[in-house]
C-alpha positions as CSV (number, residue, x, y, z in Angstrom):
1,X,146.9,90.3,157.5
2,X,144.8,86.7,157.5
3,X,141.8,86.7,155.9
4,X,138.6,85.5,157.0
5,X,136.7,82.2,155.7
6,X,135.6,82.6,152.4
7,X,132.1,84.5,151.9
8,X,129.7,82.0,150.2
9,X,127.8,82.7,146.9
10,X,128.3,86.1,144.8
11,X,129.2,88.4,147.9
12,X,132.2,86.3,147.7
13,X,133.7,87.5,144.9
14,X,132.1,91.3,145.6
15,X,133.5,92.0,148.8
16,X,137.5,92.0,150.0
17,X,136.6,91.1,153.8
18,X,140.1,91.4,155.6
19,X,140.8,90.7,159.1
20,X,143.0,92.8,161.0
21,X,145.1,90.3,162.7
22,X,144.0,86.8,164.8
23,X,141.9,88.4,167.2
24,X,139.0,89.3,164.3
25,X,138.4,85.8,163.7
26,X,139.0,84.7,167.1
27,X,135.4,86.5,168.3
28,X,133.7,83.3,167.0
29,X,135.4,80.9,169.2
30,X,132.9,78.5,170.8
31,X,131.1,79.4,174.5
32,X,132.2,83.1,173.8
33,X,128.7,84.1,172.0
34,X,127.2,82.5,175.3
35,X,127.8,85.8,177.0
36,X,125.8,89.2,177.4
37,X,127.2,91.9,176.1
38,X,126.9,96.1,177.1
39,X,127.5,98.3,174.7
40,X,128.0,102.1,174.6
41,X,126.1,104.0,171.7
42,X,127.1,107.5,170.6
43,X,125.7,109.8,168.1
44,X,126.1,113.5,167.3
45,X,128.4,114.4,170.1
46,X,130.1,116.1,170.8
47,X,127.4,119.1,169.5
48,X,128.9,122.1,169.4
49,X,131.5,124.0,171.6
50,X,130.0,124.2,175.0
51,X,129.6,120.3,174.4
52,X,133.5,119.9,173.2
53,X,134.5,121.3,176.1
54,X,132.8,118.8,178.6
55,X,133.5,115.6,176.5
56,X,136.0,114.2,178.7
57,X,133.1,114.0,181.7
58,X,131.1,112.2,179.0
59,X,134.3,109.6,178.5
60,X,134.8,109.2,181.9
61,X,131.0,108.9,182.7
62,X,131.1,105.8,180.1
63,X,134.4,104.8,181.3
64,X,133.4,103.7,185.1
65,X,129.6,102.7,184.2
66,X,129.7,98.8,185.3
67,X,129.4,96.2,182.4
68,X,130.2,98.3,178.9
69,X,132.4,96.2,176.7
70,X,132.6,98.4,173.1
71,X,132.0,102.0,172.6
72,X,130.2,103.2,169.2
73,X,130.4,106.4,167.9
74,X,127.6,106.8,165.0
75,X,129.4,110.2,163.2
76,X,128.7,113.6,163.4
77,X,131.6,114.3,166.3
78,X,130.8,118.3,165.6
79,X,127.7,120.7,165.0
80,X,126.8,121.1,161.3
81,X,127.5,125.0,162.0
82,X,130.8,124.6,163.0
83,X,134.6,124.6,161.0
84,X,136.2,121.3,159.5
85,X,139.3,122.3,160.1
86,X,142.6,119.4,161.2
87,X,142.8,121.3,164.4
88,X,139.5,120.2,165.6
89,X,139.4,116.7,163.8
90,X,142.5,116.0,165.4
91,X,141.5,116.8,169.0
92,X,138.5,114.4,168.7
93,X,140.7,111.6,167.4
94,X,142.6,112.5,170.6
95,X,139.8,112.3,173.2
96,X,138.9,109.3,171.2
97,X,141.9,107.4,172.6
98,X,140.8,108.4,176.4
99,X,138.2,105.6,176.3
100,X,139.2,102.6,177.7
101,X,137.1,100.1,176.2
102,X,137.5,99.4,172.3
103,X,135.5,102.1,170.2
104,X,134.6,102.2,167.0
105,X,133.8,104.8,164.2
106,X,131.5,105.0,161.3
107,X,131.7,109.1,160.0
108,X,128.5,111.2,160.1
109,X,127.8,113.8,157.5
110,X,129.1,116.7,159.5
111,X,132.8,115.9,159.7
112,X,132.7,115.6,155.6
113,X,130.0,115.5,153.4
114,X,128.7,119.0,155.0
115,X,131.9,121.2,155.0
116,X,131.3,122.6,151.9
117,X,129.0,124.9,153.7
118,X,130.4,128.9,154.8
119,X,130.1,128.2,158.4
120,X,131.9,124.9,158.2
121,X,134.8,126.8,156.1
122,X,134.4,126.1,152.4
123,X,135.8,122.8,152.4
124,X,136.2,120.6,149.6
125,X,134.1,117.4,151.4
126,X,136.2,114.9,149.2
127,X,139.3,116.1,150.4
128,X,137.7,115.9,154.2
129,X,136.7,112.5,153.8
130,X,140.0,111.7,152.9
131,X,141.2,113.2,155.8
132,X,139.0,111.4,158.3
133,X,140.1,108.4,156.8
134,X,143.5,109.0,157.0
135,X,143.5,110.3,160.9
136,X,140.7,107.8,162.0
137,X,141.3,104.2,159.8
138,X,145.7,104.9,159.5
139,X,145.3,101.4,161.2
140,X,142.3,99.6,159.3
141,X,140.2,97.0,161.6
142,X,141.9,98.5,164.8
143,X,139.6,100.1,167.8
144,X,140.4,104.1,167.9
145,X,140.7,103.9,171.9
146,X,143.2,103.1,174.7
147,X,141.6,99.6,174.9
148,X,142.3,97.3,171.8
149,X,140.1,95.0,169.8
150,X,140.4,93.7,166.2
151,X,137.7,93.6,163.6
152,X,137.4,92.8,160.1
153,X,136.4,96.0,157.5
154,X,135.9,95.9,153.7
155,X,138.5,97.0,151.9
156,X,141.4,99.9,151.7
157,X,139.4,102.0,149.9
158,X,136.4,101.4,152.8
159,X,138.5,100.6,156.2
160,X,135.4,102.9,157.8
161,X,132.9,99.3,157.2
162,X,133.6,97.4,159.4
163,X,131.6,94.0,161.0
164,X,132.6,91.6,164.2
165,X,131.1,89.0,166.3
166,X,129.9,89.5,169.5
167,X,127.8,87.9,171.8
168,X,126.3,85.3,169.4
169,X,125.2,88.4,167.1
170,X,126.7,89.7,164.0
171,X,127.6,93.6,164.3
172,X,128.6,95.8,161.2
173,X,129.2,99.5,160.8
174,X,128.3,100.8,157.5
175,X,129.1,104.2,155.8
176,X,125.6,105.8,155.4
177,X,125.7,109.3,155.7
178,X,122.9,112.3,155.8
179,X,122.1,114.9,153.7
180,X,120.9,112.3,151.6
181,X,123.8,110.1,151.6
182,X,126.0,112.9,150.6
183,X,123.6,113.8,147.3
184,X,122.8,117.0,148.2
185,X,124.1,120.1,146.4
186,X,127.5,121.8,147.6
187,X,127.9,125.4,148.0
188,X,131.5,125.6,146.7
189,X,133.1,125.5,142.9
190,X,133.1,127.3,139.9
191,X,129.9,125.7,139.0
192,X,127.0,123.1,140.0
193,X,128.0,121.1,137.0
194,X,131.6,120.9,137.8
195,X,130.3,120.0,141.8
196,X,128.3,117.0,140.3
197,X,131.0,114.7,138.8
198,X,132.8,114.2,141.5
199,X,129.5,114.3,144.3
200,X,127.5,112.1,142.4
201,X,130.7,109.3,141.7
202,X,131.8,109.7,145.8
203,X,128.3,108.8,146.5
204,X,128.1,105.8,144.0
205,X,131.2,104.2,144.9
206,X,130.4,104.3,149.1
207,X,126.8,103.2,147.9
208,X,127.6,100.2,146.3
209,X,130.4,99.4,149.0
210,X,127.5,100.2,151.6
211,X,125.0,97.4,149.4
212,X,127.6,94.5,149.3
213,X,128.6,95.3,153.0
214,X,125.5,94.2,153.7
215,X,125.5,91.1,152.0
216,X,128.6,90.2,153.6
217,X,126.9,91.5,157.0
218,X,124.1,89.0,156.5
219,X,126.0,86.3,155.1
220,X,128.5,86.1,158.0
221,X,125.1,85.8,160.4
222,X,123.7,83.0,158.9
223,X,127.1,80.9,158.3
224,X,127.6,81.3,162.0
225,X,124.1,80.5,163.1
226,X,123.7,84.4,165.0
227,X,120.9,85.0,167.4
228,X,120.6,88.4,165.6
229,X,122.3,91.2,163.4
230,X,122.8,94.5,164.4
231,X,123.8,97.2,161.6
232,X,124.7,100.5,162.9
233,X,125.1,103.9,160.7
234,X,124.6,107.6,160.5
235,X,122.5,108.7,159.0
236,X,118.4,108.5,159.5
237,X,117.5,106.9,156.1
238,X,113.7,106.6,157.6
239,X,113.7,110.2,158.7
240,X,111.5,112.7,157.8
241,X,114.0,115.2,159.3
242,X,116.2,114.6,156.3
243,X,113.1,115.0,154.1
244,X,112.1,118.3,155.3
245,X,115.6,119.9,154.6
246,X,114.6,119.3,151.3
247,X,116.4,116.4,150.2
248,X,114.8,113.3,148.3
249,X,116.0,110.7,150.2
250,X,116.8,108.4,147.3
251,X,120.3,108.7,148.2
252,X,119.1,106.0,150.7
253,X,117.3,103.7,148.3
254,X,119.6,101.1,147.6
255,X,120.9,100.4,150.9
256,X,117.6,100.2,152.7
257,X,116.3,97.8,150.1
258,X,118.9,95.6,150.4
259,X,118.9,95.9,154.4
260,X,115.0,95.1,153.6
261,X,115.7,92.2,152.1
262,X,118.3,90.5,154.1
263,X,116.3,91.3,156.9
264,X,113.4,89.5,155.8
265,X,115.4,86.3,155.0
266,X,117.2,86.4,157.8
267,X,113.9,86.0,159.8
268,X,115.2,86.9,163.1
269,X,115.7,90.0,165.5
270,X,117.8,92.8,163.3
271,X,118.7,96.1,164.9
272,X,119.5,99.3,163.4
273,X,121.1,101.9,165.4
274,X,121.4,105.4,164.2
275,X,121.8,109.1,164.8
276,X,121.4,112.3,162.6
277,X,118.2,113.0,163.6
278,X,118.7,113.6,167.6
279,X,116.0,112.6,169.2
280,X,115.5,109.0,171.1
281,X,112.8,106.5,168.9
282,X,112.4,103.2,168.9
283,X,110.1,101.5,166.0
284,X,109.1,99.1,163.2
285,X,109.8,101.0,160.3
286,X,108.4,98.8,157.4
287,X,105.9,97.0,159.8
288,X,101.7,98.5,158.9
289,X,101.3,98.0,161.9
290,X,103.7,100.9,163.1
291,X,103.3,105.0,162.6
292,X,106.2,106.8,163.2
293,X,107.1,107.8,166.0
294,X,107.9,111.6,165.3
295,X,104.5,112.1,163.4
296,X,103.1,114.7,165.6
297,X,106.6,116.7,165.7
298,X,106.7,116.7,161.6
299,X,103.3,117.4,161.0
300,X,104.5,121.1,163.1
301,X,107.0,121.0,161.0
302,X,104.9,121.3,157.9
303,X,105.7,117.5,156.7
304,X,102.7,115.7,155.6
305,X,103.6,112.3,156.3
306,X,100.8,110.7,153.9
307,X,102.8,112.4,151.1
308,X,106.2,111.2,151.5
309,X,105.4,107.4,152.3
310,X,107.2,106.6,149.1
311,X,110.4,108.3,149.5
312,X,110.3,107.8,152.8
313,X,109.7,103.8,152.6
314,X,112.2,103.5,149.9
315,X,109.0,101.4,147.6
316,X,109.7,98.5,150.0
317,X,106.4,96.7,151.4
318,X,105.1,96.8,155.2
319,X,105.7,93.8,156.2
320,X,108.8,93.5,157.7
321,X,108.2,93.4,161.2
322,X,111.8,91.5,162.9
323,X,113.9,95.1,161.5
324,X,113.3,97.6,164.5
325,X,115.3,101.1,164.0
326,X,116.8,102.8,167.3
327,X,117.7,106.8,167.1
328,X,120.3,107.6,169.7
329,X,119.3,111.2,171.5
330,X,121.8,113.3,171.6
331,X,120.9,115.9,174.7
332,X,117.2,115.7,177.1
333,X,115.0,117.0,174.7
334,X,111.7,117.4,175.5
335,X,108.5,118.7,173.9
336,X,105.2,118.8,176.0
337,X,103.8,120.4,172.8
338,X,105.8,120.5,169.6
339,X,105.8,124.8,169.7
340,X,107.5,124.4,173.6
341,X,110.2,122.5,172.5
342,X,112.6,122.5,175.2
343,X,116.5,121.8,174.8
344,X,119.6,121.2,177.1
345,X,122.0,121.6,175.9
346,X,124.1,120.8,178.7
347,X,123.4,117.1,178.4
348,X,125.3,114.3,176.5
349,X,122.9,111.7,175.7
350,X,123.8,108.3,174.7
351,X,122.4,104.4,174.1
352,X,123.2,101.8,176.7
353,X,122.9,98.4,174.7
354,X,122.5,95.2,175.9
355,X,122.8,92.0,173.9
356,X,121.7,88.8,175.2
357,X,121.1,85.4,172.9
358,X,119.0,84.0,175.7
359,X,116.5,86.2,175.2
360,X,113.8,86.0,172.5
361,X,114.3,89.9,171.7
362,X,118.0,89.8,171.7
363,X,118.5,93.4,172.5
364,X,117.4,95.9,174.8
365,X,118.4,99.5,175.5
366,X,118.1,102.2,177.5
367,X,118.1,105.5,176.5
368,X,120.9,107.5,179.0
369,X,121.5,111.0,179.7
370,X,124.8,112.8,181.9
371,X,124.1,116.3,182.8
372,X,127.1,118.9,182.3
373,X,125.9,121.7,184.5
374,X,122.6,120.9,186.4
């Protein structure tokens, strides 16, 4: 394996950046980031059985739409109801190969982190992230699908962060997880003090990883002069959905500080793609000058949203206006009123991105949706 240019200043000597082979450092060859790229944004699919069973008309729809270039897939590839066993992992890292444009994987909090739960069968999530890494990053920096592409990722201990060059932006995939990054209590073990060792350390380690990612994100864009950054992960660190389950979001302090404030030197277009919390949004979310966009929705819910701007804003100020967060939907929702909340759940829904240096906004997107069944 050939490394890539030497990180400058401290993330340097903090983060093992490895490429996997010629081709990672060969996405920064001159006229390439000239280009528009499409790009293909999943999240939280496929969501239960009835969804499994129709995945392949999702792969194929994405397969023969005109102009996609990478697939994504933003975790969570089963219910949070439903088991963890191999069987099941292992048939998604199947259907995983069927696309034939490069994909790549950051895990969601469903295929790990959440299969301590009864209904996911009594996991041990340590040993399930272990497993995910072993079936889905066996070749570190290589695309999961038929078609091939090479990017550089963090370390053996982290092949799941990953980062590349496409299109005149920086793009990195970091390991950000819900249910409070993994912080919240498991159901399984002798006792909750015997659970919290080894919770609290997992979490640590894959937090600090997640915080010099970043850096090395960041620095990457500015030593190549990138029209933007995007930074794609699971988990909705600005969502009040994650706050109403009863978790105290601080599992997500750290990394949205530092994302806060490499986006604010960066001083130009930054995108953040997640799922976890299904439905489509697009906002500012440490801007004053934005609400979010859910407030109606968690306000039925019972969430007072004046009460939770801490937590929810991690302490960082409003006034960070170039970061702009994306949710990916993952089926036609639609609420007319929040107590008539109607759900497909026959659709797939994904993100249809579109990166373009020539543009002041960089990136644009489309929120798409493939019906199953009518």
């Amino acid at each position: 394996m050939k490394p890539l240019p030497a990180l400058a200043g401290a993330a340097a000597a903090a983060v093992a950046l490895v490429a996997a082979g010629s081709s990672a450092t060969s996405a920064t060859a001159p006229g390439e980031h000239v280009q528009p790229t499409t790009i293909a944004v999943l999240a939280d699919t496929p969501y239960g059985d009835e969804l499994a069973e129709n995945f392949d008309l999702l792969i194929r729809e994405i397969n023969t739409t005109p102009g996609i270039r990478t697939v994504v897939h933003l975790g969570d590839t089963k219910s949070g109801g439903t088991t963890c066993d191999d069987e099941y992992q292992d048939s998604i890292r199947a259907k995983f190969r069927k696309f034939r444009d490069p994909l790549l994987y950051t895990p969601g909090d469903n295929e790990w982190t959440d299969c301590h739960r009864d209904s996911n069968g009594d996991f041990n999530p340590i040993k399930r992230l272990a497993k995910i890494r072993s079936s889905y990053f066996d070749q570190p920096g290589q695309s999961l699908s038929a078609g091939p592409k090479q990017v550089a990722y963090q370390s053996a201990q982290f092949p799941e962060n990953q980062m590349w060059f496409q299109s005149g932006v920086q793009i990195g995939l970091v390991h950000v997880v819900g249910s409070n990054n993994g912080l919240r209590e498991w159901e399984l073990g002798p006792s909750a003090t015997d659970r919290r060792g080894p919770r609290t350390q997992e979490v640590g380690a894959r937090t600090t990883a997640a915080v010099k990612w970043i850096d090395a994100i960041f620095d990457r864009a500015e030593r190549l002069d990138a029209a933007g950054v995007l930074v794609m992960w699971h988990a909705d660190a600005f969502g009040v959905f994650e706050f109403s389950g009863g978790d105290d979001m601080s599992g997500f302090t750290p990394i949205v500080q530092r994302l806060a404030e490499r986006t604010e030197q960066f001083d130009k277009p930054v995108l953040l793609i997640n799922g976890d919390s299904h439905d489509f949004y697009e906002w500012t979310p440490l801007s004053d000058a934005d609400t979010h966009p859910n407030a109606e929705f968690y306000t039925w819910r019972g969430v007072d949203l004046a009460t939770v701007d801490s937590a929810f804003y991690h302490g960082v100020g409003g006034d960070i206006d170039n970061l702009t967060q994306v949710v990916v939907e993952i089926w036609d929702r639609f609420a007319p009123e929040p107590d008539e909340s109607v759900i497909d759940a026959n659709d797939f829904g994904w993100l249809e991105l579109r990166i373009d240096p020539s543009t002041p906004e960089v990136f644009s997107y489309e929120q798409r949706y493939l019906t199953v069944d009518g």
